[in-house]
Each structure stands twice: as structure tokens, then as C-alpha cells.
N, C-alpha and C positions, 0 to 999 in steps of 0.2 A: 390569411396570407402567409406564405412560408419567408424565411429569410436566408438568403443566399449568403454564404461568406462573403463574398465582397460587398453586398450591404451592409454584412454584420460589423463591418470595417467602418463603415460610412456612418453607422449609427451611433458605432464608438468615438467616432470623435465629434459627433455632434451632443454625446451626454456630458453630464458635469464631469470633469477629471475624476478617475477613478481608481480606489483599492490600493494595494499594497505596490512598492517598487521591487525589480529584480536590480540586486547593487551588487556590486565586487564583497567579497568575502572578506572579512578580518580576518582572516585565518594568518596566522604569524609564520605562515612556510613561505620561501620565494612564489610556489604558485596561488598562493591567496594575495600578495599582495600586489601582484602587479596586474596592469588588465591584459594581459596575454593567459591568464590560470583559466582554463577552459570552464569552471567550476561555476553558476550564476545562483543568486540568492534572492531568495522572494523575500522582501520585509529589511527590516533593518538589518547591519552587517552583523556578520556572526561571527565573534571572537569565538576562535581556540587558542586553549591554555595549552602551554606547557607543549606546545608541538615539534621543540628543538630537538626533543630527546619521545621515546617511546614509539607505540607504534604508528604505521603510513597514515596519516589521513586519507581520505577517498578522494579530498580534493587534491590532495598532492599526487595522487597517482591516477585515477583512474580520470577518464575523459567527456563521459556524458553524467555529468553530476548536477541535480537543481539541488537547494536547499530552501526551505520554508522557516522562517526566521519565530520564533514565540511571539515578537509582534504583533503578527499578522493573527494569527493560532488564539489567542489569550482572549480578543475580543468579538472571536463569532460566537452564533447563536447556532448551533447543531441540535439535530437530535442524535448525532451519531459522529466519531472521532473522524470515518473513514471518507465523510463529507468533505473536511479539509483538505484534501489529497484535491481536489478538486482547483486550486489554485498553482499547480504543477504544472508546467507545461507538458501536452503530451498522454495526458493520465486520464484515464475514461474511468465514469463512476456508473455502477451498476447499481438501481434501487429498485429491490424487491419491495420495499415495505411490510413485511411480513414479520410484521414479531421481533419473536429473536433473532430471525435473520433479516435484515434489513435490506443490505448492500455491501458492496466492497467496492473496491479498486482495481484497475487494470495499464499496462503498457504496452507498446509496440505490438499494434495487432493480436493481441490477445483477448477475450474476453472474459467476463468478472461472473460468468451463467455458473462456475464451478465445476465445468466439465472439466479444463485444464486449469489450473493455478498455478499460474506461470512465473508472481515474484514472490522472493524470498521474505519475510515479514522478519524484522526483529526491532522489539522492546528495551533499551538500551544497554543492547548490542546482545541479548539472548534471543534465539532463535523462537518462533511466535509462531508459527501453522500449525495446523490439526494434521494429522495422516496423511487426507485429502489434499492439503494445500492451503484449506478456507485458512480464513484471518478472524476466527475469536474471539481473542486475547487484546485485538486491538480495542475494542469495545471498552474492555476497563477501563482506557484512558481518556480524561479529562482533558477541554481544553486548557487548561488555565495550572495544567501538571506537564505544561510540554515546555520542552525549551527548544525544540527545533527539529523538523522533519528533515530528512536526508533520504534521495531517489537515487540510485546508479539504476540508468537504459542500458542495456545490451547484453554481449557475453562474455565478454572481457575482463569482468571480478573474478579473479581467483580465489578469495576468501569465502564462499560458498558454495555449497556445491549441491541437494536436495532443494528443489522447488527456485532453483536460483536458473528458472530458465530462459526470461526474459528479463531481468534486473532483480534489485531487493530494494528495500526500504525499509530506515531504520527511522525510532521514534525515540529522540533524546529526550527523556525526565528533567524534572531540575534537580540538581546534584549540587549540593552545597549552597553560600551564600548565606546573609540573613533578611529577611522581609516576613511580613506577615499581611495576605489579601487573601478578600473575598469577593466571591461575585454573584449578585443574585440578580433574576429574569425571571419575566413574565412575558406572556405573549398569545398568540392564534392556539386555537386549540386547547383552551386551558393547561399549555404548556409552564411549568414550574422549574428551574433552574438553580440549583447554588452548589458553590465550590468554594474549599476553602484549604489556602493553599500556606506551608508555613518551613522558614529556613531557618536554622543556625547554625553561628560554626563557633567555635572556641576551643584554643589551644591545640590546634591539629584536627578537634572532631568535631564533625558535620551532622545535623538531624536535618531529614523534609520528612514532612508531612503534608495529605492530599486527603481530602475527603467530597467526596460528589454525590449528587441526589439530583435527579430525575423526574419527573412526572408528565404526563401527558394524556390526554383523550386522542390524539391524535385524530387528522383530515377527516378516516373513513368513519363510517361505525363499526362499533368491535374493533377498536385499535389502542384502545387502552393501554399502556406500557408505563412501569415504576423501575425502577434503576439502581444502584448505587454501587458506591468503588471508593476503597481504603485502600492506600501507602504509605508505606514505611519506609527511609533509606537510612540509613547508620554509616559514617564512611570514618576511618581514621587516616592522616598522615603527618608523621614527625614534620617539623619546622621546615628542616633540610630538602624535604621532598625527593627522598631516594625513596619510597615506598607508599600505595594509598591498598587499604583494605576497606572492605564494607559487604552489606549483605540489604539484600532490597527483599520487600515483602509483598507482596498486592495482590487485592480479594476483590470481588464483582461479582455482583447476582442481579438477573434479569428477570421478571412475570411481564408477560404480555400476553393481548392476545394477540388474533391474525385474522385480517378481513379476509382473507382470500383472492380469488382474481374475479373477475367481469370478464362477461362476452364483448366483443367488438360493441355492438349495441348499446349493452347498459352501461358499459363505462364513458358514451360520448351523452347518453339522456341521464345518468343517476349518479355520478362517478363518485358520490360517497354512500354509494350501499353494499352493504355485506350480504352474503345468500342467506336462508337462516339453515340450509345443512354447512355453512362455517360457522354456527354459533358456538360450539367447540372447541374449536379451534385455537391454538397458542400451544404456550409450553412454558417452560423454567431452563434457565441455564446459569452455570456457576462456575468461574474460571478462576484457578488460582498461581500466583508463578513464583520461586524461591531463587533467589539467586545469591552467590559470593561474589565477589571480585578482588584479583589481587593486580599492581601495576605495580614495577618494579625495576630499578634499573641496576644490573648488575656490574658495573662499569662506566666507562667515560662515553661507551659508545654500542653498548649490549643492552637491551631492554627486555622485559618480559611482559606480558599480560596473558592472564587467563581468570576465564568465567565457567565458574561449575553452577548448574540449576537444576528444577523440577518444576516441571509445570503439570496442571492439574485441568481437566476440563469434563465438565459435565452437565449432560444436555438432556433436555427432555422434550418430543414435542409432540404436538397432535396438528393433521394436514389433510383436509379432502377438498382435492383441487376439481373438481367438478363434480356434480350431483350422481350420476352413473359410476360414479368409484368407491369402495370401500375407504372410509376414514381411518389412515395407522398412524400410529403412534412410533418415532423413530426414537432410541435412547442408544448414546454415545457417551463411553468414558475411556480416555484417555490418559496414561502417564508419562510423560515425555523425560527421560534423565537423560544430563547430559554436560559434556565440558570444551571447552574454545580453549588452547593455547595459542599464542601466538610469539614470536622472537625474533625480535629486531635487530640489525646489526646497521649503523650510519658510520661509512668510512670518513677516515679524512680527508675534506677536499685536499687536490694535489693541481699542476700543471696540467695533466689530461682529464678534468674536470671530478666530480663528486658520485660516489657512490653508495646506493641501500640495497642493504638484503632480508628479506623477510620468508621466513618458514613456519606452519602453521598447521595445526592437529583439531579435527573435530572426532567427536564423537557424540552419539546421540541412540540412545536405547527407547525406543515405545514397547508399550503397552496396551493394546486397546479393544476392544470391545463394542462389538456394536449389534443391536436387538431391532429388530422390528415387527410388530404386530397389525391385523387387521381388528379395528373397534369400532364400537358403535359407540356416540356421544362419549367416547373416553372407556369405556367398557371392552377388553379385551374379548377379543371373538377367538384368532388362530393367531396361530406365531408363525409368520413368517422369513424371518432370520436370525439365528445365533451363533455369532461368529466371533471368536476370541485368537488374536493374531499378534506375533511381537514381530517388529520390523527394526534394522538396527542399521544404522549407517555409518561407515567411518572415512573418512575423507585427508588427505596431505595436500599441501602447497608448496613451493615457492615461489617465489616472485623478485625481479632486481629493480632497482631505477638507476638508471645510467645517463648522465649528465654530461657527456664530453664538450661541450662548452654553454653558457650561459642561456643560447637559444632552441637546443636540442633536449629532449626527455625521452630516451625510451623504456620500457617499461614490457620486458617479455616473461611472461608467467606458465608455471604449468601445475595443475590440477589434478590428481585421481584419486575413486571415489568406490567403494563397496559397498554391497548392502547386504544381508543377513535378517535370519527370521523363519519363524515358520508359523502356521495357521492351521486352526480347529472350528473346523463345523461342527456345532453345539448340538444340531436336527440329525446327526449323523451319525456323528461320534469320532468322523474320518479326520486326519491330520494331512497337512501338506505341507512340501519344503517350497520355499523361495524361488524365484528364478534365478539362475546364477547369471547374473549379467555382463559378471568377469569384473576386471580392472579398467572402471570408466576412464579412461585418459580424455585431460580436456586442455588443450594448448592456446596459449592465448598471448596475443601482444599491443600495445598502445606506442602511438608516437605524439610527440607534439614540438611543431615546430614555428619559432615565433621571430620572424624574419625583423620585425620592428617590436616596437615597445606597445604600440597600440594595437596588433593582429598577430593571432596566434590560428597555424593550420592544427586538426589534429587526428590521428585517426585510428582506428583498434579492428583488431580480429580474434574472435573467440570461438572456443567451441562448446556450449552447456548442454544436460541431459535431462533426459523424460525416463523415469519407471514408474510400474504401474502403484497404484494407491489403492486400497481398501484390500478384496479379494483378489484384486486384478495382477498384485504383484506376485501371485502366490502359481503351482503348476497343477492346480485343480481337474482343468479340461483338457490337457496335454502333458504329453512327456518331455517334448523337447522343452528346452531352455530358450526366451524369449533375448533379443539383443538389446538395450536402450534406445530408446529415441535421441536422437543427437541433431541437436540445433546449431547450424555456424549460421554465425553473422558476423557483420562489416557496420561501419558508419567511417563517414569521411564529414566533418564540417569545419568551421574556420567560426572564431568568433573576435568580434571587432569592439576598438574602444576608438571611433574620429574623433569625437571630440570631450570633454571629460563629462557629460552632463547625457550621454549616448554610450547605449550599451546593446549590445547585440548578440544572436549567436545562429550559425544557418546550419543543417545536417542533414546527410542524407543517409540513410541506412538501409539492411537486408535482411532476412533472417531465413534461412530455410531448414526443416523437420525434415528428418526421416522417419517414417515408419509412428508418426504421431499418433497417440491413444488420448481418447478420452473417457471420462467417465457417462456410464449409462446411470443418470441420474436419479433414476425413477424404477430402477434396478432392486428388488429382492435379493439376487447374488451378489450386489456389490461388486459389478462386473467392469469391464471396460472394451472400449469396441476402437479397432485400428479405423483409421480414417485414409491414411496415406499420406503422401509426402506432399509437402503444403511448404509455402512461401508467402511472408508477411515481408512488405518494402514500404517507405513513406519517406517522406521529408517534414523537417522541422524547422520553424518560424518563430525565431523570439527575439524581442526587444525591451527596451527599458528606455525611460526619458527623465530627467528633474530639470526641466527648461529654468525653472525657478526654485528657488529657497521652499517656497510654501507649497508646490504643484509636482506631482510624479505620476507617472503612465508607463504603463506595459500592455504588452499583451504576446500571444501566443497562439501561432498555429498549427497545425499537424494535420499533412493530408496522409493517409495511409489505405495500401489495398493490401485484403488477403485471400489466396487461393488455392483449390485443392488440384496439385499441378499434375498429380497422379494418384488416382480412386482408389479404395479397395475394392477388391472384387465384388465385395457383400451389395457396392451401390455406386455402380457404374452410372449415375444421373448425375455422382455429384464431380465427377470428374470437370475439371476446368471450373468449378463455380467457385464462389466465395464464402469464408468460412462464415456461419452465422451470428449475428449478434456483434460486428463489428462495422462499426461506419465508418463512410471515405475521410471524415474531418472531425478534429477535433479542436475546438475555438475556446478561450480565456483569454480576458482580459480585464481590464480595470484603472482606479488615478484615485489620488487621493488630492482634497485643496483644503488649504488651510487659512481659513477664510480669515481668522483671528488667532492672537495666541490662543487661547481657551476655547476653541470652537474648529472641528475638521467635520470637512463632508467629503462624500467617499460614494464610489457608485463603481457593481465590477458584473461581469457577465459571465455567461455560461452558455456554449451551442457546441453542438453536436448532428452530425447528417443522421439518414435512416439509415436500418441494416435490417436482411435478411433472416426468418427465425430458424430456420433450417438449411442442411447442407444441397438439397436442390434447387433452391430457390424459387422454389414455385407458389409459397402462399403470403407474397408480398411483403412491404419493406413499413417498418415504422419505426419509433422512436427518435425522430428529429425534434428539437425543440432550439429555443433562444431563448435562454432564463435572464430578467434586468433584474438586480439589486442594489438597492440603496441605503446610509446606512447618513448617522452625524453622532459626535460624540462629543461632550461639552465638558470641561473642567469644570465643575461647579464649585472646588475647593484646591485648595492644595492635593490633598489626598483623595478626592472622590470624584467619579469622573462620571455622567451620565449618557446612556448609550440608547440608540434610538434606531432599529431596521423593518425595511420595509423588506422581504423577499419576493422574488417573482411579481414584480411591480406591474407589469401588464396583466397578470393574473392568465395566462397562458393556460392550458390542458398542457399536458407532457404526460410519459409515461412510459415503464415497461411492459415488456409484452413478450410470452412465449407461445408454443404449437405443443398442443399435447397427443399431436397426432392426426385429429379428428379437426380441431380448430383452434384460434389464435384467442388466449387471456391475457386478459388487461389489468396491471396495474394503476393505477391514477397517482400522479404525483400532488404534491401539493398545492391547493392555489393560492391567491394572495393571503401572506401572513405578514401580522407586523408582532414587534418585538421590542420591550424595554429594558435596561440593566443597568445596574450599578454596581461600580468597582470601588471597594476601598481597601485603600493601603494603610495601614496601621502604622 
């Protein structure tokens, strides 16, 4: 039986209260604390420090913002960080299961296939994608090392500008503090879990330290996967707090292997078997990221921050996606250098209300590398691709917030963006320059307007950009110079506080491409193919409830459609269809009840409609599912708290699935798994 959104509604409120609340923000800016701040938070509220002076927060300025509070974060059971994004409203998760590449995340009509990677990724607040766009880096992080996810929807951030084409999303660490816990699990799949997480601070200087470990046989056979990830943070600041320094460290290394996919057939009669030509199959990868950080205030009302880093990325894998293809082995190395200033200037409120100005400098140099070979069981046969390419991007901002009275926020920014680099085919010998894309100009503005203390309207218009990624930004097959893809979009919504235990937020949004590219995945040239001009629109549903002390409920919906509004010539079939791999709806919710002091139970969901695996539409729609989980969590002491879930409680099939031209593979997700853990705080 399939399950329609509006039973998915219906089912929710007939299970036990469930999961994490969306609450107003601690944040100490006028927009965190009143319920007009457009800004909604999953999990407990989230203090920021020190937000009088330094730079904008995202909740003070920017208007489609969720946050995922460490809460929530600290006490799932993952096999992977990029799972949690799954509690977002709006946010579509992609599960490859395959290895080292698992899944990622997606918004606003986009898809997480890797053809386009469309949000910006950063790790407390350095810049976190591969070349490509993927999200790597994410992988190193633990849950129980997080202190808070942060999403900006749209196009309207100024503070990015590479891969920032449909939002970004950053992953706060924990930074400071003292505590010392650990969390160890067991569960389905001979899955093995422990983290072990530690703060101090004394006399100004801060230590964390983060260590993780991994293990698992994983659902299929041949899904074997070991794990782990060390951090380091070091931060100093005198007493007075006109200054914080520190340098962050963190190391991750993956072995897995990779089931591979299933035919239509065998993944509904056998859905945990592997071929044995994937008996091969996996890889190794090793991600490393160095960072500095200075904050600084130069004055009463002048601030500074900048992050200089290096991240490091190295990939190894082996992949024969059906029996009729040669097995290659793809290896990727990457070195990403790079630095974020940022400077703040907060005027003195006056009679015609208060004002901020903020200007802002990136830079970011690659280096990368990337190899492919045809092998046999891991055995090199022929090489085909060696490709060595530096791509280099430099980007300005400003940005104001303009307050002329209590009820008003406008906030009009503008962005330009260059890039630079050239490229060597390794099988050739031949060199190529960049495409000169010019001076990306990106304009953008937010309003919010809060007529009472309980509803605030708000609404933004931006405009972000597409260049190409791997070989594709490069002028290989042409002489002329290619233009960027330029994405505007809009959202208009209004979010509500009637009564104080009722929380809300409605939106409607657009986004439309020109001249969009994506990546040919399965590409030896590391190429990219024009698709044309495409338009992604939806609306957004979210609410929050704590009718009582002990009980909270949320949930979230997102219908969204996208389409290709005009073809490229190459595939005039795909003219008017819908882009693939993205469904009409996307559903989360959950409550949490707390049955006893020491004792909460907890139950949250997950649905998603079908989508199309290709740009014609013609070889059928799947991937819907309605995932239930359940979870309870018991004080058993002062300091140890034990944890108890049930996933995918119905034990449902789900899955992904792509066309590799000839026919549609099957991923299998996982079925019913259960899960135990213990937390102790020292």
C-alpha cells in the first residue's frame, strides 16, 4: 500500500508524540529573540555568544534559515553525518549505499545524483566540497562532535559564492566548554559505534577533542565498512574578549566495500545480494582539513573575522556497475588552499533606526587530480584518464541591514565572483586555459516585515551561479568562452507565533537556470552536457507544537516541481519534462513525550513521493517510501543515560535507483534495524 501525504498526516498524529521540537532561537540578536526572527530551530534553543559585536549571524540577516540544534544530533544512531540533514525541513537525502560514497543531501529541487551540487558545504565555517561540488569532508564528522547544523534555502546569501547555488550548510563543532562523554552502540548489522568527546577551557584557552570509530557488515553482502575520525581544536582569548585565535585539525579514513546495484527483479526477490563481478568492488578514502581562525574587534563597532585553511582529499575506488562493463578504478586527489575575511562595521542606533555593514573577501586555490583506469578484479588493464587541473576562485561582497524602525529589516547585498585555472591532459600532453566567465555579478535582497510581535512577512531575491566542474570548466572542445549558469530566485513566506506553545512558518518559492550544466557522470573526459533552461518552484510547510511541559510535535512539508522549460538541442524529448531524481513532496516529522522524569519516548518520520530517472521521462518513476522510527531513552544514573531505536519500524523496502541507459539499478535500503547506546558524562 502506498502512503499519500495526507495520510502521512493522519498517521502522524495517530503515533506516539514524536522526535525533536522546532523552537525560537536563543540567539541574543533582536531577530533570535522575538517570534517575528524568521530563523526556526530543530531541538533545543541555540545560544549564540557574543552576537552584539562581530560578524552577521545568518539568523539576523538572511530569511530562510532552519537550524538543528546538537540535541537532537548527539543521540542518533547513523551510519553516516549526512543522514541527520534528514530532520530539516525541505532537505532530500540521496542513499547510494555504496561504500565510500554513501549519500548526500539536497534542497530546493535539486538533486544529491552529483550531477549538479547545488549547496555550498562548510565545516565550521571552512568551505567543505570537492571540485565536483560532493560533500566528503562531511563524513569525518561525528555525531556527538556537532553542536549545531545551520541550512540557508535560496539565493539570497551573499557570503558564498562557488557551489552556493541553491543554499549552504554549515556544521558547528563544539568549540570550547568543559565536559568529558562518551557514547558507545550496538545494533542490526553487526553495527559497532563509539565517540568520545572532550572540552576544556582555563584562563582564556580552550582544548576539544573528538574521536570516532565505526564498524559495520552492513544490510547487503559485501557492505563491510570501518571508519574513524580525530579532532583537534586549540582556541585562545584574553579575559576581555577583544580577540579569539585557534587552529582546528581533523583526520578521517574510510575501507569499505560496495554491493553494487540490483536489477529491478532481484532487488524486490533478494535485496541483500551482491553480484559476485562486484566482489571487488570498494575503495579507501582519506580526508584531511587544517584550519586557523582569528576574531577580532577592532573598535567599539569594527569587527574582523577570517579563516585561512587546507584541506586535503584522497580517494581510491574500484566500481563495475553491471556485468557488461569493464571494472575502473577511479583515484581523486585534491588540495584545496584557501582564506574567508570578513568585516563588520554595526552603527549607532539613532532616531531613523540602526545600521550594519558587512564586506567580505574569499579566496580559494585547488589543485587536483584525477586518474581513471579500466581493471580487472583491481588489476589495471588501460588508463583511461589523466587529468591534472588547478581551478582558483576569488569572490567580494557586501552586504547592509537597514532597520528604520523596529518592524522593518532590509538587507540588500551584492556579490562578484571569478575564477581562474588551467588544465593538463596527462594521455596527451595538451594544456587548456579556463573559460573566462568574466565578473560574475550576483544581486541580491531580503526584506522582513513584522506588523505585530506574533507574524513576521518576509521575503528575498537573489541571483547564484553554475560553472563548470572537473574538465568541463576548462576550453578543451571550443574556442569560444562559455557564460555561467545564473540561477534567480524569490521566496515570499510569513511565519507565525498565535499562541506561545505554536510555532510556524509558510513559503513559497522559484528558482530558475539558465543555460544549466551538468556533470556526465560516467564520463572518461570528465565532461559536462548543457541541459537548458530549467525551473524549480515549491512551497513549504512547517510547524512546531509543546501543547505541554512533557510533549512536542513538528513536522514539515515541501511540495516542489522541476522542469526543463527549454531543451537543449542535443534532446529535444526532454523539453517540458521534469528534471530527474527529484520528487513532488518531501515529508518529516516527529514528538517527543516524556513519559517520566528519567524516561522519554520519541517516534519521527521520513517520506518522500517518486521521481523520474531520466530527463525524458520514459522509463518510470520510483523511490517513494514512508520510513516510521522509534526510539526511548532512560536515565539510568545521574550521568548515564540509556538509548534504545527501532528504525524503519514497518520494515518497508525503499530504495535508490538509477538508468544506466539500457535499464533501471537498484539500490536497497535498509530494513528493520534496531539499536542500543549508552551515554556517559564524566
Amino acid at each position: 500500500m502506498t502512503t499519500t501525504p495526507d495520510r502521512a498526516c493522519l498517521l502522524l498524529a495517530a503515533l506516539l508524540v514524536a522526535s525533536p521540537t522546532i523552537t525560537e532561537s536563543a540567539d541574543t540578536s533582536a531577530a533570535g529573540t522575538t517570534a517575528t526572527g524568521p530563523a526556526l530551530v530543530v531541538g533545543q534553543p541555540v545560544v549564540v555568544r557574543g552576537n552584539a559585536t562581530g560578524v552577521l549571524s545568518a539568523r539576523d540577516v538572511l530569511t530562510s534559515v532552519d537550524v538543528l540544534s546538537g540535541s537532537v544530533v548527539a543521540r542518533e544512531n547513523v551510519a553516516n553525518s549526512w543522514e541527520l540533514f534528514g530532520h530539516l525541513p525541505g532537505t532530500m537525502l540521496t542513499e547510494f549505499r555504496q561504500g565510500t560514497t554513501s549519500g548526500k543531501f539536497s534542497f530546493r529541487g535539486f538533486n544529491g545524483e552529483g550531477e549538479i551540487n547545488a549547496v555550498k558545504l562548510l565545516i565550521d565555517g571552512i568551505p567543505s566540497n570537492s571540485n565536483d561540488g560532493n560533500m566528503p569532508y562531511i563524513d569525518a564528522i561525528f555525531p556527538l562532535d556537532i553542536a549545531s547544523i545551520e541550512a540557508v534555502r535560496g539565493t539570497n546569501d551573499a557570503r558564498y559564492g562557488l557551489h552556493n547555488i541553491a543554499g549552504n550548510a554549515n556544521i558547528a563543532t563544539r568549540i570550547g566548554g568543559d565536559y568529558l562523554t562518551t557514547r558507545a552502540s550496538y545494533g542490526s548489522f553487526a553495527s559497532r559505534d563509539a565517540q568520545f568527546a572532550a572540552g576544556m577551557e582555563n584562563g582564556g584557552w580552550s582544548q576539544n577533542y573528538f574521536v570516532g570509530y565505526r564498524k559495520s557488515q552492513g544490510y547487503r553482502d559485501h557492505a563491510e565498512a570501518e571508519k574513524a575520525s580525530f579532532a583537534g581544536k586549540w582556541f585562545y582569548g584574553p579575559e576581555e574578549g577583544r580577540y579569539r585565535v585557534g587552529l582546528i585539525a581533523r583526520h578521517y579514513y574510510i575501507d569499505a566495500e560496495e554491493p553494487g546495484y540490483l536489477t529491478a527483479r532481484d532487488s524486490r526477490t533478494d535485496p541483500t545480494r551482491s553480484y559476485a563481478f562486484s566482489a571487488t568492488d570498494g575503495g579507501e578514502r582519506e580526508v584531511n582539513q587544517l584550519s586557523a581562525h582569528l576574531d577580532a574587534d577592532l573598535g567599539n563597532r569594527l569587527s574582523l573575522t577570517t579563516k585561512a585553511y587546507l584541506n586535503r582529499f584522497d580517494d581510491q575506488r574500484w566500481v563495475k556497475f553491471s556485468a557488461g562493463v569493464s571494472q575502473q578504478e577511479r583515484d581523486t586527489n585534491e588540495s584545496h588552499q584557501g582564506i574567508l575575511s570578513t568585516l563588520t562595521y554595526r552603527a549607532a542606533s539613532t532616531s531613523t533606526g540602526s545600521f550594519s555593514l558587512q564586506a567580505g573577501f574569499n579566496y580559494e586555490r585547488q589543485q587536483n587530480t584525477s586518474l581513471r583506469f579500466n581493471t580487472n578484479q583491481r588489476i589495471r588493464q588501460t588508463q583511461t584518464r589523466a587529468q591534472d587541473f588547478d581551478f582558483d576562485n576569488v569572490g567580494v561582497y557586501v552586504q547592509g541591514v537597514f532597520e528604520p524602525t523596529r518592524q522593518i529589516k532590509v538587507i540588500p547585498a551584492y556579490r562578484v565572483d571569478k575564477v581562474f585555472g588551467d588544465f593538463t591532459n596527462g594521455l596527451t600532453g595538451r594544456t587548456f586555459a579556463v573559460n573566462d566567465y568574466g565578473l560574475i555579478q550576483q544581486p541580491k535582497l531580503s526584506v522582513v516585515y513584522a506588523p505585530l510581535d506574533t507574524m513576521s512577512f518576509y521575503g528575498n531575491w537573489g541571483k547564484s551561479f553554475q560553472v563548470g566542474v572537473g574538465a568541463a570548466a576548462y576550453k578543451i572542445t571550443r574556442v569560444d568562452d562559455l557564460k555561467p549558469s545564473i540561477n534567480t530566485g524569490w521566496e515570499f513566506g510569513v511565519k507565525f507565533t498565535p499562541v506561545p506553545w505554536l510555532d510556524g512558518r509558510v513559503a513559497l518559492w522559484r528558482q530558475v537556470a539558465t543555460d544549466e550544466a551538468r556533470r556526465k557522470l560516467n564520463d572518461p573526459s570528465n565532461d559536462s552536457e548543457n541541459i537548458g533552461r530549467t525551473r524549480r518552484q515549491g512551497i513549504d510547510l512547517q510547524f512546531s507544537a509543546r501543547p505541554t511541559d512533557q510533549a512536542t510535535l513538528w513536522a514539515a512539508y515541501s511540495r516542489q516541481y522541476s522542469r526543463i522549460v527549454q531543451a537543449e538541442t542535443s534532446l529535444p524529448a526532454s523539453q517540458g519534462k521534469e528534471i530527474d531524481h527529484v520528487p513532488h513532496y518531501l515529508f518529516a516529522s516527529g514528538a517527543d513525550f516524556e513519559v517520566t522524569p528519567v524516561l522519554r519516548v520519541s517516534a519521527w518520520v521520513n517520506a518522500q513521493g517518486d521521481y523520474y530517472l531520466e530527463r525524458t521521462n520514459s522509463t518510470g518513476r520510483f523511490g517513494r517510501h514512508f520510513l516510521v522510527n522509534l526510539g526511548a531513552a532512560y536515565k539510568a544514573a545521574k550521568d548515564l543515560t540509556l538509548e534504545f531505536q527501532v528504525r524503519n519500524v514497518t520494515d518497508q523496502y525503499y530504495e535508490y535507483v538509477w538508468h544506466d541507459g539500457t535499464q533501471s539499478l537498484h539500490s536497497p535500503g535498509d530494513k528493520r534495524a534496531f539499536f542500543g547506546a549508552a551515554t556517559l558524562n564524566f
